[in-house]
C-alpha positions as CSV (number, residue, x, y, z in Angstrom):
1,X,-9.4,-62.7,-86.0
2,X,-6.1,-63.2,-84.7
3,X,-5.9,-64.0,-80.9
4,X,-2.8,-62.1,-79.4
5,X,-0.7,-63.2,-76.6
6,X,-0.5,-61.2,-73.6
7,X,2.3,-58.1,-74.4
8,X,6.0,-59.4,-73.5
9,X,6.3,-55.7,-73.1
10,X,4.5,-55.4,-70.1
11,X,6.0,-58.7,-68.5
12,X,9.1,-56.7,-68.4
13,X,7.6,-54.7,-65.2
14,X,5.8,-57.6,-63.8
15,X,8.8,-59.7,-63.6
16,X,11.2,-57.4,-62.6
17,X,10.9,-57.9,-58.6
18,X,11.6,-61.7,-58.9
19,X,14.3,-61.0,-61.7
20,X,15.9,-58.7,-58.8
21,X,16.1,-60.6,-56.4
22,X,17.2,-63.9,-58.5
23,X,20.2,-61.6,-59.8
24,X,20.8,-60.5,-56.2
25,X,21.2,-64.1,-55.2
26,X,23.4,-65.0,-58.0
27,X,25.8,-62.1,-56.7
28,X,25.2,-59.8,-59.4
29,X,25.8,-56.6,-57.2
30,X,29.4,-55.5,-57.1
31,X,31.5,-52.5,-58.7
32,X,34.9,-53.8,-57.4
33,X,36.0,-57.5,-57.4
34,X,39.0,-58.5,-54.5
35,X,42.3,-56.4,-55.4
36,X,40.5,-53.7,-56.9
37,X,39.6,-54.4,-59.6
38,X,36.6,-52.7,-61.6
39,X,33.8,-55.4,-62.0
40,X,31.5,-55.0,-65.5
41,X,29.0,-56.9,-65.2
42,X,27.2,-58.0,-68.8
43,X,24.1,-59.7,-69.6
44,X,24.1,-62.1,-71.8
45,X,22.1,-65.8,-72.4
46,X,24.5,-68.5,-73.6
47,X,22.1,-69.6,-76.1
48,X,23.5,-67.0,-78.5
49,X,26.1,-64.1,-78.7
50,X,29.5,-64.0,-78.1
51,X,29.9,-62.9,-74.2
52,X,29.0,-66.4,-73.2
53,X,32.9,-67.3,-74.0
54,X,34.9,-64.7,-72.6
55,X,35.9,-66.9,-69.9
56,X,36.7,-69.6,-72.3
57,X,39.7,-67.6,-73.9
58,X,40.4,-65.5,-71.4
59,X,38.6,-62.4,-72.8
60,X,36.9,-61.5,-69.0
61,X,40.2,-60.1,-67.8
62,X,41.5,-56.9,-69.2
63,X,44.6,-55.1,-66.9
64,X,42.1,-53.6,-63.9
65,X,38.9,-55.0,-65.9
66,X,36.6,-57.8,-64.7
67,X,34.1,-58.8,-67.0
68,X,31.4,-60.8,-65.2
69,X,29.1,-62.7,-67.6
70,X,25.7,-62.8,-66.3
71,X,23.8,-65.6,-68.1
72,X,19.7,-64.6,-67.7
73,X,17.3,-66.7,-68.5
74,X,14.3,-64.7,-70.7
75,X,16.6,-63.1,-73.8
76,X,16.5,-59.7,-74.2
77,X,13.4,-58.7,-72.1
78,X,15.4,-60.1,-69.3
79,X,18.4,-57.8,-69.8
80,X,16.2,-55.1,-70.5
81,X,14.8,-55.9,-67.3
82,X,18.3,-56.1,-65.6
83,X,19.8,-52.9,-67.1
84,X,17.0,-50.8,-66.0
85,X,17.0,-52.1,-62.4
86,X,21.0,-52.0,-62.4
87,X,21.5,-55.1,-61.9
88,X,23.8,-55.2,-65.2
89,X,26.0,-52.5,-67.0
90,X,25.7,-53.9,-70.5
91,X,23.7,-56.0,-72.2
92,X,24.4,-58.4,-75.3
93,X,20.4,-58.5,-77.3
94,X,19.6,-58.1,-80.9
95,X,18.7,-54.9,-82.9
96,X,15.0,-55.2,-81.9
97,X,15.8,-54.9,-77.9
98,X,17.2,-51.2,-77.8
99,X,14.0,-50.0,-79.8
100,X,12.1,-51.9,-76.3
101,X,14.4,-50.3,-74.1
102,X,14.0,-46.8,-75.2
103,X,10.5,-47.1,-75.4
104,X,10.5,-48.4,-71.8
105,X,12.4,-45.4,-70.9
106,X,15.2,-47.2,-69.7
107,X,18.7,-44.6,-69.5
108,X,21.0,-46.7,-72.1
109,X,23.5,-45.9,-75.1
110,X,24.6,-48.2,-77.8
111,X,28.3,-48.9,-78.2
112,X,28.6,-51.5,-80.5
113,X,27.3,-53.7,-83.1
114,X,28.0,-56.9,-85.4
115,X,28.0,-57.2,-89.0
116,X,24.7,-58.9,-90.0
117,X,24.1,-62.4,-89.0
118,X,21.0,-62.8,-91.0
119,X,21.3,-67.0,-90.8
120,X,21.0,-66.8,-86.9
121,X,17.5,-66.5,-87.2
122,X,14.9,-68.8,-89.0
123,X,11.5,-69.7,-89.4
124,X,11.1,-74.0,-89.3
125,X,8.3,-76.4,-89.2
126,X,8.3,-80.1,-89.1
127,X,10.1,-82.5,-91.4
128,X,6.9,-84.0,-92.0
129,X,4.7,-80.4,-92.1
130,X,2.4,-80.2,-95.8
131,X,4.1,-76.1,-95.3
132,X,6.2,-75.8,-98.1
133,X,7.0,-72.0,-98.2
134,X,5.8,-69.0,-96.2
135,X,2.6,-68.0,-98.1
136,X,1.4,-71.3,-96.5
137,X,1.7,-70.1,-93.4
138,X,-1.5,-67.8,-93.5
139,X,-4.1,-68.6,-91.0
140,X,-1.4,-70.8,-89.0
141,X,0.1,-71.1,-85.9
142,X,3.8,-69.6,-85.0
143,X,5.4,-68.9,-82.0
144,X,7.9,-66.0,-82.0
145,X,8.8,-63.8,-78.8
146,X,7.2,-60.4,-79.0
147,X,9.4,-57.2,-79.3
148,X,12.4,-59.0,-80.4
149,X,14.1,-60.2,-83.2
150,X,12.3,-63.2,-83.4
151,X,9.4,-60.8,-84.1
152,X,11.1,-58.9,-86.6
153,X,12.5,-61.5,-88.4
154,X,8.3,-63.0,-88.7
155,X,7.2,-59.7,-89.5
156,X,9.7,-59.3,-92.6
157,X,9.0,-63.4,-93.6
158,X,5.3,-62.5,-93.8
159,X,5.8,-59.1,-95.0
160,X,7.6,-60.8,-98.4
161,X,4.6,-63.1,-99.2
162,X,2.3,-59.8,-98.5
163,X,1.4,-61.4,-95.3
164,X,1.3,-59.5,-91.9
165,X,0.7,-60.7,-88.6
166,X,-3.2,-60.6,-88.4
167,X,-3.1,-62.8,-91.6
168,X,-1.6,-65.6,-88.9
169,X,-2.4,-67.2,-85.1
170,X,0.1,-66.1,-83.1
171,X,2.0,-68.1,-80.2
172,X,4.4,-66.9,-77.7
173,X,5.9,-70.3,-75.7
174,X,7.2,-70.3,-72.2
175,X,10.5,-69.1,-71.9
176,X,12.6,-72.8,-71.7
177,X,9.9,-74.6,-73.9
178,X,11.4,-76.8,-76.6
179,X,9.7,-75.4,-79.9
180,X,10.6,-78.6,-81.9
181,X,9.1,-80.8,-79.4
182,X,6.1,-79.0,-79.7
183,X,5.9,-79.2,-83.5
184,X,6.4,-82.3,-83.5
185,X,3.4,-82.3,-80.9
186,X,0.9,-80.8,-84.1
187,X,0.0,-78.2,-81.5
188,X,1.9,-75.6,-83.6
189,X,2.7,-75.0,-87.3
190,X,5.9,-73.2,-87.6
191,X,8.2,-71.4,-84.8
192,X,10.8,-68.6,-85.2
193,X,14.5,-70.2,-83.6
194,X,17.9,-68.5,-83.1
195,X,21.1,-69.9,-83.2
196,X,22.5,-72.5,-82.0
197,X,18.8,-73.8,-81.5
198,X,18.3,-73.3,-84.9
199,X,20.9,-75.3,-86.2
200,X,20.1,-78.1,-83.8
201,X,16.6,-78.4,-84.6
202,X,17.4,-78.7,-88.4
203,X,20.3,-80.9,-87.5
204,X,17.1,-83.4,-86.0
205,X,13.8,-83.1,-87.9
206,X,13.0,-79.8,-88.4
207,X,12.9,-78.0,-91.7
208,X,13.9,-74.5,-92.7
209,X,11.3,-72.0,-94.2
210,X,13.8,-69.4,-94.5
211,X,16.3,-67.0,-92.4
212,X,17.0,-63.8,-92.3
213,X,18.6,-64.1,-95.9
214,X,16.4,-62.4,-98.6
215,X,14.0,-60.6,-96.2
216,X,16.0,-57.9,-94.7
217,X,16.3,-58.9,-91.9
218,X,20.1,-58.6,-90.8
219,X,19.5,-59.5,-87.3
220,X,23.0,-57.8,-86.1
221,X,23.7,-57.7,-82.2
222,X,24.0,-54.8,-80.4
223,X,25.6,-54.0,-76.9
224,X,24.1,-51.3,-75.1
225,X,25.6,-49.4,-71.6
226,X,23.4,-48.2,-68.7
227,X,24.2,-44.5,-68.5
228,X,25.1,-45.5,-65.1
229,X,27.7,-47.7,-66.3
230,X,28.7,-45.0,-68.7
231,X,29.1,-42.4,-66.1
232,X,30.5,-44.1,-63.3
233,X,32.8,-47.0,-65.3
234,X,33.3,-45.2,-68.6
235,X,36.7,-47.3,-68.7
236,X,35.9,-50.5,-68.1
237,X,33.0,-50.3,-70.7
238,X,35.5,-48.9,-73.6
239,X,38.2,-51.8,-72.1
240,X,34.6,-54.6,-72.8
241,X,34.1,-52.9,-76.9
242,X,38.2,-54.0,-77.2
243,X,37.5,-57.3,-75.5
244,X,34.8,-58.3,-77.7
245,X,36.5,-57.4,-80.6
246,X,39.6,-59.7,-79.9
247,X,37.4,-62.5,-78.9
248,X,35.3,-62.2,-82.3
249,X,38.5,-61.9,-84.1
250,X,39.6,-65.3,-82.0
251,X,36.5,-66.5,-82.5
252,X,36.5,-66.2,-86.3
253,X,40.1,-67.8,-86.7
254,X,39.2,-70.7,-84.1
255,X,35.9,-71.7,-85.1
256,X,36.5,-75.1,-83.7
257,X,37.8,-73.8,-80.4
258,X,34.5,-71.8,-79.7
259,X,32.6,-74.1,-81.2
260,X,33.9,-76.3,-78.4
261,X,33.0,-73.8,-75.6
262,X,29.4,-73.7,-77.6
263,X,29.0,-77.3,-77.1
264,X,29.7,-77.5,-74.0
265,X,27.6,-74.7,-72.5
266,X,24.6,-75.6,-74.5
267,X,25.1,-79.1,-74.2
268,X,24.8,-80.0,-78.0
269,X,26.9,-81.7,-80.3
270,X,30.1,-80.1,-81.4
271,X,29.7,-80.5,-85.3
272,X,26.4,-78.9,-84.8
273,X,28.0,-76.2,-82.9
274,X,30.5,-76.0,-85.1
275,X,27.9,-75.5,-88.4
276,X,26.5,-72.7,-86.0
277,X,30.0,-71.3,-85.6
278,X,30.2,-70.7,-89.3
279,X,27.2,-68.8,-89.2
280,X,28.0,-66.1,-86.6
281,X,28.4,-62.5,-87.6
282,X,32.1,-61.5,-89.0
283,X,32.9,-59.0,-86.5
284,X,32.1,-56.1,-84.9
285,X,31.1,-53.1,-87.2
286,X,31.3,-49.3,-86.1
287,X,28.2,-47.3,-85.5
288,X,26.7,-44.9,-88.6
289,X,24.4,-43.8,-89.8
290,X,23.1,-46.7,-92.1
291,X,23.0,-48.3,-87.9
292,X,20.8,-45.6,-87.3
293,X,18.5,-45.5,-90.4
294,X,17.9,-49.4,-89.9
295,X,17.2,-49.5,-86.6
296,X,14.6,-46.0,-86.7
297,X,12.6,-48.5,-89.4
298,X,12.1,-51.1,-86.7
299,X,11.2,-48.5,-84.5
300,X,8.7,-47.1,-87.2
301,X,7.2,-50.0,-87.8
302,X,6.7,-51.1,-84.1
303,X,5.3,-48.3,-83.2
304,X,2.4,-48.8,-86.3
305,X,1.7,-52.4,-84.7
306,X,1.3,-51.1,-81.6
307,X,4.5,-53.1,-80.1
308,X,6.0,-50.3,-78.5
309,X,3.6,-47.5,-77.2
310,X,5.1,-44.0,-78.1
311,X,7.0,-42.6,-81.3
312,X,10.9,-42.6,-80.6
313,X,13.9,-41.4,-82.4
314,X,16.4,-43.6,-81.9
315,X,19.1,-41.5,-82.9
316,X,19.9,-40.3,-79.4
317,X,20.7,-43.9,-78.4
318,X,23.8,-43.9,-80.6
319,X,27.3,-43.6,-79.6
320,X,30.3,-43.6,-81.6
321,X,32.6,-43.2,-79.0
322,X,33.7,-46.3,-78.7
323,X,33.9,-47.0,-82.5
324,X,37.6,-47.2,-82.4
325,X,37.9,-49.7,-79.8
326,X,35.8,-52.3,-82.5
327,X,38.6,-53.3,-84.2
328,X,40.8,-56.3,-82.7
């Protein structure tokens, strides 16, 4: 019988009081920056998405707009974390985290989303592993993060070999733990990476099972608003959706540039960075209803395993309000 991790889910409330008061000390607190300026403050991690470069093109200024990127440490149960204790007004997570937030009743809408970036997220094992394609991976040993797209992404892999999770030994890794390392350790079989780690690892020993490519799983980015935020700096949250749009637009025609900033924040080579680069969603794509529909099947399905603890309708999470704003 598979032996399951303690519930990520419920980590979000434990660690919320130290996540507080680490935010607090970074100076994650204020609504106005010096001149008056509205302050927006967005979670992010710079180990994927495209907030992490704002400041690299000059996309965190916007007239009367500050854009304050708030790198957390802990993905999207981290921001989840941070929204709900206002210590952030948006966060930048996968298509998994707003089904989490909901669930933990945390008072959110989604404004935006990418296109698909199905090659962001992979499953890999060793160069030297005897696993050869993912019906060998019953009765092994992956890590993944539960109740986010790394989980999604597994659950789909296993799901199109007629696997599910109880058919393999689950492993959730301490947030900062290098996966490849540990591979290469024997103590694990496989592990599910995003980009840029993904492309690093495969760039230095490890091999790729598959992606998101041929398994449904798109594994767009979403950006969802506190209500807070919504209600208090409506603005400066529309002014963010036309911000991100001309940086992914930038982004896209300068692949090298970013790639650059990429490099440099992760501290990776820059033609791995780059291969990365090429890999990243095409843009930002407005909310509708095939949004919707995907993201209520995630919610479905969690709900089934037990991932998130009530039935939800993800509908009323949507906005299109700022669907005008996604084009550069």
């Amino acid at each position: 019988m598979t032996r399951r991790p303690p519930s990520r889910l419920r980590a979000l409330t434990a660690g919320l009081a130290g996540l507080v008061i680490a935010l607090a000390a970074a100076g994650c607190g204020g609504g106005e920056a010096d001149g008056g300026a509205t302050v927006l403050r967005v979670g992010t991690t710079k180990t994927f998405g495209w907030v992490p470069t704002f400041p690299a093109h000059g996309d965190d200024k916007a007239g009367n707009v500050h854009i304050e990127v708030v790198d957390l440490i802990g993905g999207s149960n981290a921001m989840i974390a941070a929204l709900k204790a206002g210590k952030i007004d948006v966060a930048e997570l996968g298509e998994v985290g707003p089904v989490v937030a909901q669930a933990g009743d945390v008072p959110f809408k989604i404004i935006a989303s990418t296109t698909p970036w199905p090659k962001g997220q992979g499953i890999i094992v060793d160069e030297k592993s005897p696993i050869r394609s993912l019906a060998d991976l019953k009765g092994k040993r992956i890590s993944y993060v539960r109740g986010t797209n790394s989980h999604w992404t597994l659950q789909q892999a296993l799901a199109s070999v007629n696997l599910t999770m109880e058919d393999v030994n689950l492993v959730q890794l301490p947030d900062g733990t290098n996966a490849q390392q540990v591979l290469r350790s024997g103590q694990l079989d496989a592990a599910t990476v995003i980009d840029p780690t993904l492309t690093t690892f495969l760039s230095s020993g490890s091999r790729l099972l598959t992606d998101g490519t041929g398994i449904n799983a798109n594994n767009p980015l979403f950006y969802i608003a506190s209500e807070d935020a919504l209600g208090k700096k409506k603005e400066a949250v529309g002014a963010f959706v036309s911000q991100l749009a001309k940086h992914v637009a930038w982004a896209k025609s300068n692949p090298e540039k970013r790639a650059a900033a990429v490099a440099e924040l992760n501290r990776i080579p820059l033609e791995v960075a780059l291969k990365a680069e090429r890999n990243r969603p095409d843009g930002l794509h407005p909310i509708e209803d095939a949004t919707v529909r995907n993201n209520q099947r995630i919610a479905d399905l969690f709900f089934e395993q037990g991932v998130i603890k009530k039935e939800i309708k993800v509908d009323s999470v949507f906005t299109t309000e700022f669907n005008a704003r996604t084009k550069p």
